[in-house]
BADOPA-239957 format. One record per residue (C-alpha): residue number from 1; residue in three letters; x negated, y, z negated. Coordinates in nm, 4 decimals. Last residue first. Layout:
% BADOPA-239957
R, NUM, ala, X, Y, Z
...
This chain:
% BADOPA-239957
R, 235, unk, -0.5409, -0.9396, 2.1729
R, 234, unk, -0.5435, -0.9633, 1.7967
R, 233, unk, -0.1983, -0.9500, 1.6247
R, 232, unk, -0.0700, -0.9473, 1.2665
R, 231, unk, 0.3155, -0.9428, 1.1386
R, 230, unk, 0.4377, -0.9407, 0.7944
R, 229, unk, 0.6689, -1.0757, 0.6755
R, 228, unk, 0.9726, -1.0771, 0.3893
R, 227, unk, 1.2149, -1.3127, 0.4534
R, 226, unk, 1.5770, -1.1716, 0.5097
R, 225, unk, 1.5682, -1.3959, 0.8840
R, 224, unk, 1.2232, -1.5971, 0.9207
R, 223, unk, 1.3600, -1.8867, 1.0299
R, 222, unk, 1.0202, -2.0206, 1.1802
R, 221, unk, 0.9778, -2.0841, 1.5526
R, 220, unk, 1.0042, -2.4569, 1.6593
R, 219, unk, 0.6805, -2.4783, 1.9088
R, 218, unk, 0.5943, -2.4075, 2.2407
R, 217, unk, 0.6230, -2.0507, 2.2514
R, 216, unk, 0.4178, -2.0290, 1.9261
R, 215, unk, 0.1153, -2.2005, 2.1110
R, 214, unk, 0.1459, -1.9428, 2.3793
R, 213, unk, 0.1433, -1.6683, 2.1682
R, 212, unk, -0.1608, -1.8130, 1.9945
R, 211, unk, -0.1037, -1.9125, 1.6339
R, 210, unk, -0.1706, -1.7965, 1.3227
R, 209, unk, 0.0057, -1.9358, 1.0103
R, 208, unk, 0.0865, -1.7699, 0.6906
R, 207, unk, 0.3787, -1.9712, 0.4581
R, 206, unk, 0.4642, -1.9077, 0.0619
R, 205, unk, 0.7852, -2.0587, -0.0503
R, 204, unk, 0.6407, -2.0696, -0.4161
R, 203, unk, 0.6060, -1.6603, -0.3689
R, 202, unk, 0.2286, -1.4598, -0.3375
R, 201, unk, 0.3297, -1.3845, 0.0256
R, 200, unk, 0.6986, -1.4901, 0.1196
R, 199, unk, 0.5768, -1.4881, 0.5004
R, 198, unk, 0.2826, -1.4109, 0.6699
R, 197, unk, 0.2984, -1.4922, 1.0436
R, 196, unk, -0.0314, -1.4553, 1.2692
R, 195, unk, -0.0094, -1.4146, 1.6398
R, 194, unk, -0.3125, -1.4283, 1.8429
R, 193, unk, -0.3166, -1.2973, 2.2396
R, 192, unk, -0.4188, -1.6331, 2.4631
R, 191, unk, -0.0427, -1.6379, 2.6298
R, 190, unk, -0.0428, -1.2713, 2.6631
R, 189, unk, 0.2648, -1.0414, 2.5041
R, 188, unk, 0.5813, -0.9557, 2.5995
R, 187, unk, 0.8235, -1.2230, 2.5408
R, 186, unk, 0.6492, -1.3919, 2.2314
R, 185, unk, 0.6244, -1.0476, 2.0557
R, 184, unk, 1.0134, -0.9464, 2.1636
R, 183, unk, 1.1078, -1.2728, 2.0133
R, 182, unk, 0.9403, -1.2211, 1.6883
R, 181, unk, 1.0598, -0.8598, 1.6716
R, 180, unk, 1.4331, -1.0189, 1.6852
R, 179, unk, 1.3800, -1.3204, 1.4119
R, 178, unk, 1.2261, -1.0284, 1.1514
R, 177, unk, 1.5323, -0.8081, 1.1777
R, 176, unk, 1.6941, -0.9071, 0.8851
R, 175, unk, 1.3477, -0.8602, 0.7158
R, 174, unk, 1.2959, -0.4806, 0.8105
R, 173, unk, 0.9643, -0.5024, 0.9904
R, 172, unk, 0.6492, -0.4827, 0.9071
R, 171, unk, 0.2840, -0.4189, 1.1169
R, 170, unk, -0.0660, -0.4808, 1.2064
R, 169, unk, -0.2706, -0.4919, 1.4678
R, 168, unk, -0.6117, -0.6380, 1.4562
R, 167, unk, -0.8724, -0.4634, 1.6553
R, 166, unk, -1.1106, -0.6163, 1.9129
R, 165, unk, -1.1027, -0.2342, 2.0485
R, 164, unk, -0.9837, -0.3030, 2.3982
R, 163, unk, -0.7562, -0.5631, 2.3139
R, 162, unk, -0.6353, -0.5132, 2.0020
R, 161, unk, -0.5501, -0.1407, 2.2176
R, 160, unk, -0.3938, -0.3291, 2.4853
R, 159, unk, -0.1858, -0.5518, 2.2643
R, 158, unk, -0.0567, -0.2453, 2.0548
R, 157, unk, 0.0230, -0.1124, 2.3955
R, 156, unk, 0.2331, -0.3784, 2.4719
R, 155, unk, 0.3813, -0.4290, 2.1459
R, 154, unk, 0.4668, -0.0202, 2.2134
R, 153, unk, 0.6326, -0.0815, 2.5710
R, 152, unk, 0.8661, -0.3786, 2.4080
R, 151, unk, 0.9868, -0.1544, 2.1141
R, 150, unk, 1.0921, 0.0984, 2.3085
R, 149, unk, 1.2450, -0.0925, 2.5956
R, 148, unk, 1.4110, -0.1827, 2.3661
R, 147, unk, 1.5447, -0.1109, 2.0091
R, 146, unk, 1.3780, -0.1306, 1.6663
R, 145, unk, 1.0436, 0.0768, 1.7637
R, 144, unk, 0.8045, -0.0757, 1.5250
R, 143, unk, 0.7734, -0.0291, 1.1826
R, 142, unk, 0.4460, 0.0420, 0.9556
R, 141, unk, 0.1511, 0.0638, 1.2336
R, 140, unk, -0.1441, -0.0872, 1.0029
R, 139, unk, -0.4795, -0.0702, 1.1920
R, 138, unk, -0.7420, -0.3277, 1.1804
R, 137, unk, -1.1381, -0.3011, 1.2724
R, 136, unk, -1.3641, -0.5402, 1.0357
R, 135, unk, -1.0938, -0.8633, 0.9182
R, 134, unk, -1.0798, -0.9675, 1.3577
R, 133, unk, -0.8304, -1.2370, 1.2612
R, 132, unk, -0.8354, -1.5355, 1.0364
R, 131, unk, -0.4743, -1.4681, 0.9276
R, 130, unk, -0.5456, -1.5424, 0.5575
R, 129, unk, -0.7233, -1.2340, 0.4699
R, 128, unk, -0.5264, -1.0010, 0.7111
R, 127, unk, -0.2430, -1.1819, 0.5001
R, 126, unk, -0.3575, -1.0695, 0.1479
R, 125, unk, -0.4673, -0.7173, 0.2846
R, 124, unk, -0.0927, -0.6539, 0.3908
R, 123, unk, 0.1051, -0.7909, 0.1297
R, 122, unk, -0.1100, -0.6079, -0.1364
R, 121, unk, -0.0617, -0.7545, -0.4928
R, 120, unk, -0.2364, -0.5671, -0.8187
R, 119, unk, -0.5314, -0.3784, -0.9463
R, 118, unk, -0.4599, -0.0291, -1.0481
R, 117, unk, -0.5258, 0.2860, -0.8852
R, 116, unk, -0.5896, 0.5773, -1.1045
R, 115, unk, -0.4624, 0.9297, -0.9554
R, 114, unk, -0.6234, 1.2512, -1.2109
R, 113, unk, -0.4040, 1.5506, -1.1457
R, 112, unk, -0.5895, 1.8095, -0.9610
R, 111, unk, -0.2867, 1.9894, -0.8517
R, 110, unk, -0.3912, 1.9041, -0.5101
R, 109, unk, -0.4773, 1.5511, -0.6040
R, 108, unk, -0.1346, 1.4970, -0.7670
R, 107, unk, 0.0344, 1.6736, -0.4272
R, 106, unk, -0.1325, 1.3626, -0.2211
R, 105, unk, -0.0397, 1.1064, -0.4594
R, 104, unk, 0.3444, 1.2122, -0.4782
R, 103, unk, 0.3847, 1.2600, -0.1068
R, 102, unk, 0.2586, 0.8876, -0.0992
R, 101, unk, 0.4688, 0.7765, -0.3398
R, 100, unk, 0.7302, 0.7533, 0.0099
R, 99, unk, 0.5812, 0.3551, 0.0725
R, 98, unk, 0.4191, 0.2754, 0.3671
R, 97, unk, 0.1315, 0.2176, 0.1052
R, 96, unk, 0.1446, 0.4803, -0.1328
R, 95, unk, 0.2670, 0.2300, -0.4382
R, 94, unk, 0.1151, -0.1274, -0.3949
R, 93, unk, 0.3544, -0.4545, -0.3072
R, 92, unk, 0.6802, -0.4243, -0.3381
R, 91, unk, 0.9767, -0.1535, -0.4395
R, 90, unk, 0.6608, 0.0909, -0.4754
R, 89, unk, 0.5797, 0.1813, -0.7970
R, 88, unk, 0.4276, 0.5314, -1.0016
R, 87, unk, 0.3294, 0.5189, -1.3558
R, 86, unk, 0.3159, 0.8502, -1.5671
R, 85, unk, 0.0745, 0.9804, -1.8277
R, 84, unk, 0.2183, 1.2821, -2.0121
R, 83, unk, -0.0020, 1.5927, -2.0484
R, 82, unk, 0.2505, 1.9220, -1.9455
R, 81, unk, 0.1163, 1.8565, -1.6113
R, 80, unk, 0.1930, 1.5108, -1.6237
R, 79, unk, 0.5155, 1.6076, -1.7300
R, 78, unk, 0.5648, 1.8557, -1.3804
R, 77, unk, 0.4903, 1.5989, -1.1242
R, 76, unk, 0.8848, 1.4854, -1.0922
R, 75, unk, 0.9533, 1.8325, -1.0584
R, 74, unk, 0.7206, 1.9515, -0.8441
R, 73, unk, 0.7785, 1.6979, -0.6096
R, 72, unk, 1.1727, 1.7696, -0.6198
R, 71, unk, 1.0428, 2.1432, -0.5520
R, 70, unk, 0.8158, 1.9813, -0.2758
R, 69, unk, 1.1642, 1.8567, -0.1207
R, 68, unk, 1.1302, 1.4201, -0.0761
R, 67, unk, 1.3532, 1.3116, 0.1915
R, 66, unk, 1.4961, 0.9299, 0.0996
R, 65, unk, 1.4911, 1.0333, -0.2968
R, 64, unk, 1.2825, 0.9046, -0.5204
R, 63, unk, 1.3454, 0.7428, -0.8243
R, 62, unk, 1.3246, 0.8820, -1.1723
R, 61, unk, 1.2642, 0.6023, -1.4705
R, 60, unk, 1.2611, 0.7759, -1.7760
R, 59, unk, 1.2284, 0.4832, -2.0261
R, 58, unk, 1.4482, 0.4357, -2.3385
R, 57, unk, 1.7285, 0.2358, -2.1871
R, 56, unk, 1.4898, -0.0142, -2.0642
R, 55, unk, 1.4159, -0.0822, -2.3884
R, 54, unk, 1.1188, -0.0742, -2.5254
R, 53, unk, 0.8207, -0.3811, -2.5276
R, 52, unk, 0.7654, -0.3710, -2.1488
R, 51, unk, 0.7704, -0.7558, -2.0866
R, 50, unk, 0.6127, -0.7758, -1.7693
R, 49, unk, 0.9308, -0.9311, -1.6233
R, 48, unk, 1.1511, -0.6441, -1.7230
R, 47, unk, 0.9187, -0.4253, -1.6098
R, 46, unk, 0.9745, -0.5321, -1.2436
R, 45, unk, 1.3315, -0.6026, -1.2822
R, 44, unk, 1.3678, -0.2180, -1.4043
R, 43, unk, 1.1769, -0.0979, -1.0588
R, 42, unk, 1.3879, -0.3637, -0.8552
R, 41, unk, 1.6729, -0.1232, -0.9950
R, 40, unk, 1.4744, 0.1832, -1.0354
R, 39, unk, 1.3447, 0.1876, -0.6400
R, 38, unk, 1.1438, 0.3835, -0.4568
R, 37, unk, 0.9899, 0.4754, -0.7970
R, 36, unk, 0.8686, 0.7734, -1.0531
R, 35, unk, 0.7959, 0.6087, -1.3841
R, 34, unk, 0.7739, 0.7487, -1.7858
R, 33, unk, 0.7567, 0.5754, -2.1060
R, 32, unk, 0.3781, 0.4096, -2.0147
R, 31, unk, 0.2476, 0.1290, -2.2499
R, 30, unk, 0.3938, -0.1872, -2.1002
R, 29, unk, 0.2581, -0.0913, -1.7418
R, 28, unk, -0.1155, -0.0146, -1.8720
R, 27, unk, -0.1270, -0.3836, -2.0533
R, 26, unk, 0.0467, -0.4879, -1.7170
R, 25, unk, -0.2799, -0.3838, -1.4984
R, 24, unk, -0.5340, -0.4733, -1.7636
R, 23, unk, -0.4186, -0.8482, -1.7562
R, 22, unk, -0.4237, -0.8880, -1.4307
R, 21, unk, -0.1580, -0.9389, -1.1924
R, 20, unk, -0.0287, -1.1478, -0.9312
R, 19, unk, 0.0298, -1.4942, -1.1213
R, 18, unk, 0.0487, -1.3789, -1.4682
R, 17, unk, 0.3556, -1.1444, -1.3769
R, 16, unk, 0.5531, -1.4549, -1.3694
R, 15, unk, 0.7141, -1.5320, -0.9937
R, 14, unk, 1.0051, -1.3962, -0.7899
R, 13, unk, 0.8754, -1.1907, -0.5504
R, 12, unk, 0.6252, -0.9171, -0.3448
R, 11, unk, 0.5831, -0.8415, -0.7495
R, 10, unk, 0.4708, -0.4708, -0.7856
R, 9, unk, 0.1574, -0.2665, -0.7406
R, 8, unk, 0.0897, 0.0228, -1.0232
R, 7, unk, -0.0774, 0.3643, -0.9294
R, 6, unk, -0.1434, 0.5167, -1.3116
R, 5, unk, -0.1072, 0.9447, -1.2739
R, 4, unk, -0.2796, 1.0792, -1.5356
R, 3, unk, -0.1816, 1.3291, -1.7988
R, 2, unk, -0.3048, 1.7012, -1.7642
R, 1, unk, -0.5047, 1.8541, -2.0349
């Protein structure tokens, strides 16, 4: 009988497990020997902090690689196969969610490997709750283009489609990068469009504030250099 394959979100930062996960979710953690990650460093932080009761030493901890091969799929899919239950995280936030465990998910189901979600923090969901936008018809577009005009022509289609569809739009960006895509936003888009900023989520230093591009314009702008963010719009 195959093992199953326990989906298990992350810290977005520095606090005490207690204060973004539930008790079931870390009781599942702490009893699992085996992970596939993005990342084993943050990875070994992570269950560091939820007290896994082995040493670190002890647990098989395989990260992925940048360009996942299906043989290195196979691979890292092959002990729950053999019956072994295995947790998968994300650097941050939930595994699967513009996050490469995705690959891993998908061949699971084909192999008809059992995939358990478990309750934990999603940056995105926890600021479309706080942004006050359209919460009914959103769309998550991962990165932007990085470089203009590129990334200037696709906030303005973004806008248009918000827009037209009364859809919020939302996306990440690589967190030294964060002050340049907030400048493009405020240079391209309409004065009434809505522009909600999410920073830190789930962290003491905590901020989410929604604005209209015009507003923002006006103001101080946040420093929002190596903080984690994420961007929502509603044209």
């Amino acid at each position: 009988m195959a093992g199953t394959l326990y989906l298990i979100p992350s810290a977005l930062g520095e606090r005490p497990w207690t204060d973004y996960l539930p008790a079931a979710t870390q009781a599942v953690a702490c009893r699992l020997r085996r992970f596939v990650v993005e990342n084993a460093k943050t990875t070994r932080a992570e269950l560091k902090r939820l007290g896994h009761p082995l040493p670190l030493r002890d647990l098989a901890i395989e990260q992925l690689s940048e360009r996942l091969s299906p043989d290195e799929i196979g691979r890292l899919l092959a002990p729950l196969l053999a019956g072994e239950d295995v947790g998968l995280l994300s650097e941050a936030g939930c595994p699967g969610v513009a996050d490469p465990g995705a690959a891993i998910v998908r061949r699971a189901h084909a192999l008809g490997i059992a995939v358990k979600p478990l309750v934990g923090p999603s940056s995105l969901l926890l600021a479309l709750m706080a942004s006050g936008l359209e919460g009914q018809r959103f769309a998550f577009h991962g990165y932007l283009p990085a470089r203009e005009p590129d990334r200037q022509r696709r906030i303005v289609e973004l806008e248009g489609e918000s827009s037209r569809l009364d859809q919020t739009q939302i996306f990440i960006e690589a967190p030294y990068r964060n002050d340049a895509l907030l400048a493009a936003l405020l240079a391209a888009c309409q004065p009434a469009t809505r522009l909600c900023l999410a920073t830190d989520l789930t962290t003491a230093e905590e901020t989410i504030t929604t604005r209209a591009i015009g507003d923002w314009r006006r103001l101080t702008l946040p420093k929002l250099d190596r903080q984690p963010t994420v961007f929502l719009m509603l044209g």
